[in-house]
SERO-4910 file (N, C-alpha, C, O; in steps of 0.05 Angstrom, whole numbers):
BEGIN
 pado doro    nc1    nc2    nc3   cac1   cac2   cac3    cc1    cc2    cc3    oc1    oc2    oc3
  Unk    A    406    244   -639    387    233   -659    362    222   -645    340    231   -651
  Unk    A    366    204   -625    344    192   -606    322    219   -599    299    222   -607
  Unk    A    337    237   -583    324    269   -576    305    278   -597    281    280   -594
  Unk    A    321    282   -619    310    298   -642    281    271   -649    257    275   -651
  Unk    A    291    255   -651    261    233   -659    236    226   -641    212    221   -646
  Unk    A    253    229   -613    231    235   -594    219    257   -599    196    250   -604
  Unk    A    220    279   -600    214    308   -610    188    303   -625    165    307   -616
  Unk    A    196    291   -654    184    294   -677    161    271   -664    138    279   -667
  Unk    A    162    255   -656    141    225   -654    131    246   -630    113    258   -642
  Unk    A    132    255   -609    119    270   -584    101    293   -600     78    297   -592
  Unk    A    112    307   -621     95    326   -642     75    315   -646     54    317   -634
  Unk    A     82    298   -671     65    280   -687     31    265   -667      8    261   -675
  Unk    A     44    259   -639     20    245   -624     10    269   -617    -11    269   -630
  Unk    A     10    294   -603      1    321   -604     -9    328   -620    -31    338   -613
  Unk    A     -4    328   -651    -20    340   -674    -43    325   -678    -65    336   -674
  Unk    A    -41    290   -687    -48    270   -690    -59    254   -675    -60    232   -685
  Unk    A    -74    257   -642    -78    240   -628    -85    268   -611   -103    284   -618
  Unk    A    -69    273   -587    -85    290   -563    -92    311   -563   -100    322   -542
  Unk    A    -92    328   -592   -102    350   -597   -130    349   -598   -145    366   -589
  Unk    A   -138    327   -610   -160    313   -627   -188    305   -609   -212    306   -614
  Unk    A   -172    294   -581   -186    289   -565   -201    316   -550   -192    336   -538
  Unk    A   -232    306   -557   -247    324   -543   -273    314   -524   -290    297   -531
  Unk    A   -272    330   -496   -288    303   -473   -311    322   -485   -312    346   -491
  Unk    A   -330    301   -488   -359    314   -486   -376    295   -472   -382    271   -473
  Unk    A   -384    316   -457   -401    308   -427   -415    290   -437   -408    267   -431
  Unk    A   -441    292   -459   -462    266   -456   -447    242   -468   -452    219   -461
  Unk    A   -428    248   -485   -408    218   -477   -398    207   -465   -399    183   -463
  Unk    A   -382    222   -450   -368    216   -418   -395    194   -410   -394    169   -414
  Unk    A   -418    209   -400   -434    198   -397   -446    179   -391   -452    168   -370
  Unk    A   -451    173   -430   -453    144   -439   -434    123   -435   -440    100   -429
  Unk    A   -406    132   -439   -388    120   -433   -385    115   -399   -379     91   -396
  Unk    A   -386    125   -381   -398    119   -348   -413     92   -344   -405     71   -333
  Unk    A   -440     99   -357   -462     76   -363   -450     45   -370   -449     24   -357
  Unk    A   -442     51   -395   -430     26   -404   -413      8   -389   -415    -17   -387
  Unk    A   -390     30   -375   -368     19   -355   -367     17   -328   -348      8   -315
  Unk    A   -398     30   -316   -388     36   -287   -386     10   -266   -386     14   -242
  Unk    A   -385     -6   -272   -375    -36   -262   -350    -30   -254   -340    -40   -234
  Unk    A   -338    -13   -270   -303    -17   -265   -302      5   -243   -283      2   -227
  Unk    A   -320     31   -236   -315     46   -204   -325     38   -189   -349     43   -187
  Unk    A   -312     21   -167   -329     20   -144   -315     30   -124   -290     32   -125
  Unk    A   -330     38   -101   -314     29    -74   -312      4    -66   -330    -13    -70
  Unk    A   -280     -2    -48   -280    -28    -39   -294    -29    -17   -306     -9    -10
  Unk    A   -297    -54      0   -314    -55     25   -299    -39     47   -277    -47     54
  Unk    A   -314    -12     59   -296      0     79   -298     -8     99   -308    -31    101
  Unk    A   -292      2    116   -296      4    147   -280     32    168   -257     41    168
  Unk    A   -302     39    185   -292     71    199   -292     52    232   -310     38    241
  Unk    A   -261     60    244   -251     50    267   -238     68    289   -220     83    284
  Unk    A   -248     66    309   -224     73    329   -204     53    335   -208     29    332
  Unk    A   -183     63    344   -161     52    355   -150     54    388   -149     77    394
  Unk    A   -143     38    408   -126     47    424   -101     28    418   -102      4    411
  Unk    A    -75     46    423    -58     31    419    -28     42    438    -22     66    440
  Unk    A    -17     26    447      0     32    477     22      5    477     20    -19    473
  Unk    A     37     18    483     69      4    485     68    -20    503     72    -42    493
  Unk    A     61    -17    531     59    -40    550     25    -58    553      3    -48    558
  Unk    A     33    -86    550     15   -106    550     -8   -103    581    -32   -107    586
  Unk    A     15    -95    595     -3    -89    618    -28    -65    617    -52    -69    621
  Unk    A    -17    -44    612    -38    -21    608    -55    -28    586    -76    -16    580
  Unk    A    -44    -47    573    -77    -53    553    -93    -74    555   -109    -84    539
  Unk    A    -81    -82    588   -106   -105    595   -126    -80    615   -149    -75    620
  Unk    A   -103    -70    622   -117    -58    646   -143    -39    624   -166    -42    631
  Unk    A   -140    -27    609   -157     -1    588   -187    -26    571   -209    -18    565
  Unk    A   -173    -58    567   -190    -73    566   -218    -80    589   -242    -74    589
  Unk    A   -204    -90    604   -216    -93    640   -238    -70    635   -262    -75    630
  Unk    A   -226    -41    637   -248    -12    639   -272    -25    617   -295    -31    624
  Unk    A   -260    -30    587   -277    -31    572   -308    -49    580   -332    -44    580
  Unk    A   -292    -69    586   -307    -93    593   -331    -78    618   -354    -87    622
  Unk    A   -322    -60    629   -337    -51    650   -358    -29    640   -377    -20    653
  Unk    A   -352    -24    620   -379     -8    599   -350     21    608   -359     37    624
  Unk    A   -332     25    603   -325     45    604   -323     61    580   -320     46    560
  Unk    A   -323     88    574   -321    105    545   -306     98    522   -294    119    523
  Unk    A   -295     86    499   -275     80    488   -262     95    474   -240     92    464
  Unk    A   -280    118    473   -262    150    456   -248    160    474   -227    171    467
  Unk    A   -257    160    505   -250    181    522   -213    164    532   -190    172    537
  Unk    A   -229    133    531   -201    115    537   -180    123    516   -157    123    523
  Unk    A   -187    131    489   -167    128    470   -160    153    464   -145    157    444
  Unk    A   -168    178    481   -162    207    480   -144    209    510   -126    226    515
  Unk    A   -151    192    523   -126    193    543   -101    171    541    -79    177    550
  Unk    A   -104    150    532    -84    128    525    -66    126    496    -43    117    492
  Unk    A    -82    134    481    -67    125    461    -41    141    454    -38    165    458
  Unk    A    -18    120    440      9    128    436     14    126    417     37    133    411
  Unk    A     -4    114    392     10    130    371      2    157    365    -17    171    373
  Unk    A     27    163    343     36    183    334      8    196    313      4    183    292
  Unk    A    -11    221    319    -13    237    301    -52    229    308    -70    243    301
  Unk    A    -55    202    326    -79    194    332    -85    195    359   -107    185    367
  Unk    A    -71    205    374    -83    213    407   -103    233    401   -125    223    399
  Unk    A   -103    255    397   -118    276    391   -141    275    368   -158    292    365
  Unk    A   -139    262    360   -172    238    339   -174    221    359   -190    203    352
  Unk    A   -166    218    379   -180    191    399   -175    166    380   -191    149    373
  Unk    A   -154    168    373   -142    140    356   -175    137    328   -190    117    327
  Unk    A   -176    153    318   -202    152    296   -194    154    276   -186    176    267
  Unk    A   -195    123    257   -180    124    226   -191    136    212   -177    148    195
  Unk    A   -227    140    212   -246    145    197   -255    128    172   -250    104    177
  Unk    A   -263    131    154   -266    106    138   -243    101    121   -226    117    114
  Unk    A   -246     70    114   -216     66     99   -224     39     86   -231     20     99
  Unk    A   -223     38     63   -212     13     49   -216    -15     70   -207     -8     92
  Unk    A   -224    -39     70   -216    -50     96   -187    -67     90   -174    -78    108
  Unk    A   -180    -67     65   -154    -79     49   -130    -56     70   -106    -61     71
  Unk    A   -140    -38     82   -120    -12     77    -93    -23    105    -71    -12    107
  Unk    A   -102    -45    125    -77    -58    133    -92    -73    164   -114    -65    171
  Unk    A    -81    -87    176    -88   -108    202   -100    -95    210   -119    -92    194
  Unk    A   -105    -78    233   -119    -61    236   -146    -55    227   -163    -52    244
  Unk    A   -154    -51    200   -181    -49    185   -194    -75    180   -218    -79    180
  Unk    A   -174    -95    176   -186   -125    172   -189   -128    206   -210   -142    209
  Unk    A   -179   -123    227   -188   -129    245   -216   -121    257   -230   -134    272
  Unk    A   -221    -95    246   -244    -79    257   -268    -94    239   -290   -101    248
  Unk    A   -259    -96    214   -278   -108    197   -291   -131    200   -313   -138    190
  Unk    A   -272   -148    218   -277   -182    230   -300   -179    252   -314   -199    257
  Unk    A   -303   -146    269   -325   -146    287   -354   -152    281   -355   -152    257
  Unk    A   -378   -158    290   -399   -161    274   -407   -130    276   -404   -115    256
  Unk    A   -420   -120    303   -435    -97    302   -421    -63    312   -404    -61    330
  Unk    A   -430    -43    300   -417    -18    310   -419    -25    345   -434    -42    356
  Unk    A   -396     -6    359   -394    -16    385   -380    -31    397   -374    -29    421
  Unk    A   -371    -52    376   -365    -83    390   -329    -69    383   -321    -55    365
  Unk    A   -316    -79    408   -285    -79    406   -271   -101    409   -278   -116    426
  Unk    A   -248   -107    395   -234   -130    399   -214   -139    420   -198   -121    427
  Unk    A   -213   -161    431   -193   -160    447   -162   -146    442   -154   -135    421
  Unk    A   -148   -150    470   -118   -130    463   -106   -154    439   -109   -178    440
  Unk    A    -92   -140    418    -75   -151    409    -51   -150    402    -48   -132    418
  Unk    A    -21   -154    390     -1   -144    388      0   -147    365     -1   -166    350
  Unk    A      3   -109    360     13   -104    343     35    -78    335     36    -56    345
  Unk    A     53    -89    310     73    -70    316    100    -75    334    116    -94    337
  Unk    A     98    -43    346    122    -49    370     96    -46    401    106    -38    422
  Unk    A     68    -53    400     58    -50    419     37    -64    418     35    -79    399
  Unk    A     13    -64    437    -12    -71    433    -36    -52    431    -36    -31    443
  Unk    A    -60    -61    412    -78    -45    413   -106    -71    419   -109    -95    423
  Unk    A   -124    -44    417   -156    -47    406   -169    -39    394   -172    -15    397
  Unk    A   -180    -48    378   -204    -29    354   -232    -38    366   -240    -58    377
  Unk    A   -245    -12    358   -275    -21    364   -282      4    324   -273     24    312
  Unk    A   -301    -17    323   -322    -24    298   -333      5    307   -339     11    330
  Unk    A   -333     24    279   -358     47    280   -377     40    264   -401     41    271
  Unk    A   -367     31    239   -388     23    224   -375      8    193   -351     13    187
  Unk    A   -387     -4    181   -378    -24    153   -391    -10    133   -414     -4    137
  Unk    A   -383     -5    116   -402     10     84   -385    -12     68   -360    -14     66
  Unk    A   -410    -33     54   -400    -55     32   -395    -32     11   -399     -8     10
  Unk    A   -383    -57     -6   -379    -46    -32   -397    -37    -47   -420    -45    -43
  Unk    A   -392    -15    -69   -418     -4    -77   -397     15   -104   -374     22   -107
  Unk    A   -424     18   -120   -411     23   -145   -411     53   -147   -433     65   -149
  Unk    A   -384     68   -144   -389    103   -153   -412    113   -167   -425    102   -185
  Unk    A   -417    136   -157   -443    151   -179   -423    162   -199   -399    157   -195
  Unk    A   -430    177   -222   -417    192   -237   -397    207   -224   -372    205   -224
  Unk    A   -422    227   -209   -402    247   -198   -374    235   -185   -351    245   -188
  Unk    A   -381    210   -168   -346    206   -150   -332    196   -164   -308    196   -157
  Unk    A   -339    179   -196   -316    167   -215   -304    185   -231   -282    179   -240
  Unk    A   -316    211   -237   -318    229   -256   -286    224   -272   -281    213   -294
  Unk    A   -266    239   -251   -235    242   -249   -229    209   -268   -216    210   -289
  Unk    A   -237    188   -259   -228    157   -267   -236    161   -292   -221    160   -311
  Unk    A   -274    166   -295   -283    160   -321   -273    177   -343   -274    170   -366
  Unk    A   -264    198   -336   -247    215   -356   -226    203   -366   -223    196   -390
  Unk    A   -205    201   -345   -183    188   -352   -187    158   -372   -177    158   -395
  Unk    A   -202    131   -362   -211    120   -378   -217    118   -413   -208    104   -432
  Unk    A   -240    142   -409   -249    160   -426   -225    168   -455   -225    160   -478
  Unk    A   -207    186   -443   -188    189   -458   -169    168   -469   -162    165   -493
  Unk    A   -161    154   -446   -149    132   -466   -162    117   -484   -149    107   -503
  Unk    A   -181    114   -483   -196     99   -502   -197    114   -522   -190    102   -543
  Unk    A   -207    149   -528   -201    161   -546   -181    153   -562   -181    145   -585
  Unk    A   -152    158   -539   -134    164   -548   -123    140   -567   -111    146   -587
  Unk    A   -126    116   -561   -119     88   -566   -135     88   -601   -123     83   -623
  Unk    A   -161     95   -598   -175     99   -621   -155    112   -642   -147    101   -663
  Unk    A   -149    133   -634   -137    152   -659   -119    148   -662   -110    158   -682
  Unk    A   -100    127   -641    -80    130   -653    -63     94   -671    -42     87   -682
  Unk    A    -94     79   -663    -92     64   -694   -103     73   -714    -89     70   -734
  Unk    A   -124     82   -718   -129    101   -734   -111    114   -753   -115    112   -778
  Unk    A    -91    129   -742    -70    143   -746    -42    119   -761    -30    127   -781
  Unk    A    -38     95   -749    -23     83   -753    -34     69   -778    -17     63   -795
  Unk    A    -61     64   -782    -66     50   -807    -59     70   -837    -53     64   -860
  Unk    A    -65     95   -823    -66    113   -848    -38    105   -863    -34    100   -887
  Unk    A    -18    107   -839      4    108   -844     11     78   -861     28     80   -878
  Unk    A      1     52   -859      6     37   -875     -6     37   -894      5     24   -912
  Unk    A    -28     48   -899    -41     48   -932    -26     68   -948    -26     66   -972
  Unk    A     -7     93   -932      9    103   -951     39    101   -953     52    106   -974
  Unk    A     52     93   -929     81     76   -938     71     47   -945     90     37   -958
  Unk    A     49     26   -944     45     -2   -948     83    -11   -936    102    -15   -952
  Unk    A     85    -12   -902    104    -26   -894    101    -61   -894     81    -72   -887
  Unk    A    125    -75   -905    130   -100   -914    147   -105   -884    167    -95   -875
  Unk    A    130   -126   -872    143   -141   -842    157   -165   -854    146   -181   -869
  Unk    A    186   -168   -844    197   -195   -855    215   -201   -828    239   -201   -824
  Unk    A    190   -204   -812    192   -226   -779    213   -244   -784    232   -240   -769
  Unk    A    216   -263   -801    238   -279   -804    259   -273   -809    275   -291   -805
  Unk    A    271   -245   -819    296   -241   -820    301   -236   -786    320   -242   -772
  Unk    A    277   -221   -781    289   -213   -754    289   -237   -724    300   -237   -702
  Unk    A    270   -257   -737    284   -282   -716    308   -296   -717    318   -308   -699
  Unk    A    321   -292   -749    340   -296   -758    369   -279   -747    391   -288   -755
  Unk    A    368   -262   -735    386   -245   -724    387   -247   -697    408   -242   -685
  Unk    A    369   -254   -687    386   -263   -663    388   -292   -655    393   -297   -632
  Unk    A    385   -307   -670    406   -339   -666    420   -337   -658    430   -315   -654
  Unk    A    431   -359   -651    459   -359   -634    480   -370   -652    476   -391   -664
  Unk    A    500   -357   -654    522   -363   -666    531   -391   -667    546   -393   -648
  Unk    A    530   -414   -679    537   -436   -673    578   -443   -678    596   -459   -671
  Unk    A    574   -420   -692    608   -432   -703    627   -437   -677    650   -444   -681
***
């Protein structure tokens, strides 16, 4: 019975609701305009990494730094994690929320600048700062996918009180809330 009523109510919002919905661009649009407060990017930041198991080898890769040595070339020969030796430990840009690491890089002031070794993990690293992009509000084009989605629910939400009122002006349903606070009391006997 549940099946079969899901069925019919899954119909019914199909016939009645997402059939109905139709995107049209200069609304999308307008609708963009009105809302685009709600796409932004968060504040990023694009980082290298070196990062290495023993405290020693990452004073010693520090020491180089400090001596004006390469920090890509250090982190194309040193680094040990997994999947970032061969990017020269390079996150690229990210979220700066996106984990220690990005809030660390983000704490630098200027592109260039690297932080001391730190521990992290099962090892120690360094980040050096490529660059910070603040927060900033999507154009159309990069919200597009969001403002649609948005977009539709709001459609969708529309039609389908819409839909629900029709339905009380022609059953006129009678709510009697009090019987139903009344049912679940607690048994005193």
């Amino acid at each position: 019975k549940s099946y079969k009523e899901g069925i019919i109510i899954f119909k019914l919002q199909q016939e009645k609701i997402w059939n109905k919905i139709k995107i049209d661009s200069l609304k999308l649009k307008k609708f963009y305009e009105k809302t685009k407060l709600n796409y932004k990017f968060p504040n990023r930041v694009a980082f290298h990494e070196i990062f290495v198991l023993s405290k020693s080898l990452i004073n010693n890769i520090f020491n180089k730094l400090k001596k004006g040595a390469d920090f890509d070339s250090l982190a194309l020969k040193y680094t040990e994690r997994r999947n970032y030796k061969s990017k020269a430990g390079n996150f690229g840009l990210v979220a700066v929320s996106y984990g220690e690491l990005s809030k660390k890089a983000y704490s630098l002031k200027k592109p260039g600048d690297f932080s001391k070794p730190f521990k992290y993990t099962r090892g120690w690293s360094i980040v050096k700062l490529d660059k910070k992009v603040p927060s900033k509000i999507k154009s159309f084009k990069q919200a597009k996918a969001e403002v649609i989605s948005a977009y539709q629910n709001k459609l969708s939400k529309n039609l389908e009180n819409k839909y629900i009122n029709e339905l009380k002006k022609i059953y006129q349903p009678v709510f009697n809330y009090h019987v139903l606070r009344n049912a679940f009391k607690k048994n005193i006997n």
